[in-house]
C-alpha positions in Angstrom: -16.4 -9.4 -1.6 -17.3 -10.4 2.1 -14.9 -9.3 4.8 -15.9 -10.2 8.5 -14.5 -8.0 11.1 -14.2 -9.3 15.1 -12.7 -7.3 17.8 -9.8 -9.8 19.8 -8.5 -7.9 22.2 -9.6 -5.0 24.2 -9.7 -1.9 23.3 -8.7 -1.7 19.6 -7.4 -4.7 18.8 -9.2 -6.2 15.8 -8.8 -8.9 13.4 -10.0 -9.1 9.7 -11.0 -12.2 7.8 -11.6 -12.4 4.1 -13.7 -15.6 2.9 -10.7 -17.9 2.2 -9.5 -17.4 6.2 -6.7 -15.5 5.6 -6.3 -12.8 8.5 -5.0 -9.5 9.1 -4.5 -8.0 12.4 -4.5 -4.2 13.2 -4.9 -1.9 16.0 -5.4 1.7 17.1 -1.9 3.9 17.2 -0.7 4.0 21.3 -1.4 7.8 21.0 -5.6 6.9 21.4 -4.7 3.8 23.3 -3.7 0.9 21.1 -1.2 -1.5 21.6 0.8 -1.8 19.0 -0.1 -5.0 18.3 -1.0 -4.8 14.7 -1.2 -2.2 11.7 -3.1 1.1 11.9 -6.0 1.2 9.8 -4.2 4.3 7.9 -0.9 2.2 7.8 -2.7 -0.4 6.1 -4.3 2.0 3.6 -1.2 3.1 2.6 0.5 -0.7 2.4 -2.7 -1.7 0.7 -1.7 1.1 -2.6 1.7 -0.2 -2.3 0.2 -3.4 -2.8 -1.9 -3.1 -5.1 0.3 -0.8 -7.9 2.9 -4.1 -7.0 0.7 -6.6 -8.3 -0.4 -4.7 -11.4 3.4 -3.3 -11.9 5.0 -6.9 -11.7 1.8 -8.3 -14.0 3.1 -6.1 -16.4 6.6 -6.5 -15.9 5.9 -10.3 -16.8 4.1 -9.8 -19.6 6.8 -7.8 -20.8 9.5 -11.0 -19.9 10.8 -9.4 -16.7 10.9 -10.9 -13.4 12.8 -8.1 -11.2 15.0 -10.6 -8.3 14.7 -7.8 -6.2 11.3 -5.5 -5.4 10.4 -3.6 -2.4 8.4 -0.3 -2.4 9.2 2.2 1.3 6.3 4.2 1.9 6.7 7.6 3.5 2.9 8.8 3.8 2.1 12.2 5.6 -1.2 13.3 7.0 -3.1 16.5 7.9 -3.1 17.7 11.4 -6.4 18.0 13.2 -9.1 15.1 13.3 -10.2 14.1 11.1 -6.4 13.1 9.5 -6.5 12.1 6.1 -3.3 12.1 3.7 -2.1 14.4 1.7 0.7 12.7 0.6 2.0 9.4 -0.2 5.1 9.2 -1.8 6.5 5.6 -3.0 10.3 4.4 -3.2 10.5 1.4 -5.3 13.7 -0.2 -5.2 14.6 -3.0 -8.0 17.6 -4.8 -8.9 19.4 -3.5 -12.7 17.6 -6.6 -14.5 14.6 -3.8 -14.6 14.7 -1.3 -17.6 13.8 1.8 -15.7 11.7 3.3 -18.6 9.5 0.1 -18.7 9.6 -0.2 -15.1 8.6 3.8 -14.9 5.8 3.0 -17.4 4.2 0.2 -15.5 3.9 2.7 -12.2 2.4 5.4 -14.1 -0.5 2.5 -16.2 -0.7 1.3 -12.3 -1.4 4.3 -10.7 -3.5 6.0 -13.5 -5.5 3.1 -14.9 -5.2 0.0 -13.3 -5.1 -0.1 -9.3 -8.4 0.1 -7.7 -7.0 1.5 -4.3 -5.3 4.4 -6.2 -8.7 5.0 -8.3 -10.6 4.5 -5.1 -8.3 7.3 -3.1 -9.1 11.2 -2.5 -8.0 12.6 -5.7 -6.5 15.3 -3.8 -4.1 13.2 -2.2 -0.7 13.5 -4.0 0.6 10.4 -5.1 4.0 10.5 -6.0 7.7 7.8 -6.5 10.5 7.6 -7.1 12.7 4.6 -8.1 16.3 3.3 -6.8 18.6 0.4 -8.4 20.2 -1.9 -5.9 
């Protein structure tokens, strides 16, 4: 994997590029001087579990004939105070439409986060990782 990081704007504005071109844009929180004018590297840490479990949760789904119409996962994270910051929680709220049976659905989150999602594997294992899940 090669990932090519340029600053774009001043102070703390940078950009990421991966080697197809695709882009992703974050910044340093307003509190040290950012500008809101992309993702926090922590936000993106967070977004990029979400992510991950998502791909591995609906690869499963699929494999299992289910295509949920509606998927979204809110993230509430909280951090330590003090510098440095890290987690010490991350709790996911996955939200699917009532095509999804919850117990296969619940299944694929826990083979996600235990076996299969390299950002979850990859994470302080001191971090509590927890979810809950919500029909619409």
């Amino acid at each position: 994997m090669k990932i090519e990081l340029n600053r774009i704007e001043e102070p703390y504005v940078f950009q990421l590029k991966n080697e197809t071109g695709a882009l992703c844009t974050f910044d340093a929180n307003a509190a040290l001087g950012g500008k809101n004018k992309g993702l926090t590297p922590m936000q993106l840490l967070a977004g990029s579990l979400a992510g991950c479990m998502s791909i591995d949760i609906v690869l499963i789904l699929q494999k299992q004939k289910i295509n949920p119409k509606v998927y979204q996962i809110e993230i509430d994270a909280k951090r330590k105070e003090g510098t440095p910051s890290p987690f010490e929680s991350i709790h996911l709220m996955f939200q699917v439409d009532g095509s999804v049976p919850l117990d296969k659905l619940e299944r694929a989150i826990l083979l996600s986060k235990e076996k299969y999602c390299s950002v979850s594997l990859s994470l302080n294992p001191n971090i509590k990782i927890s979810h809950e899940i919500k029909v619409t």
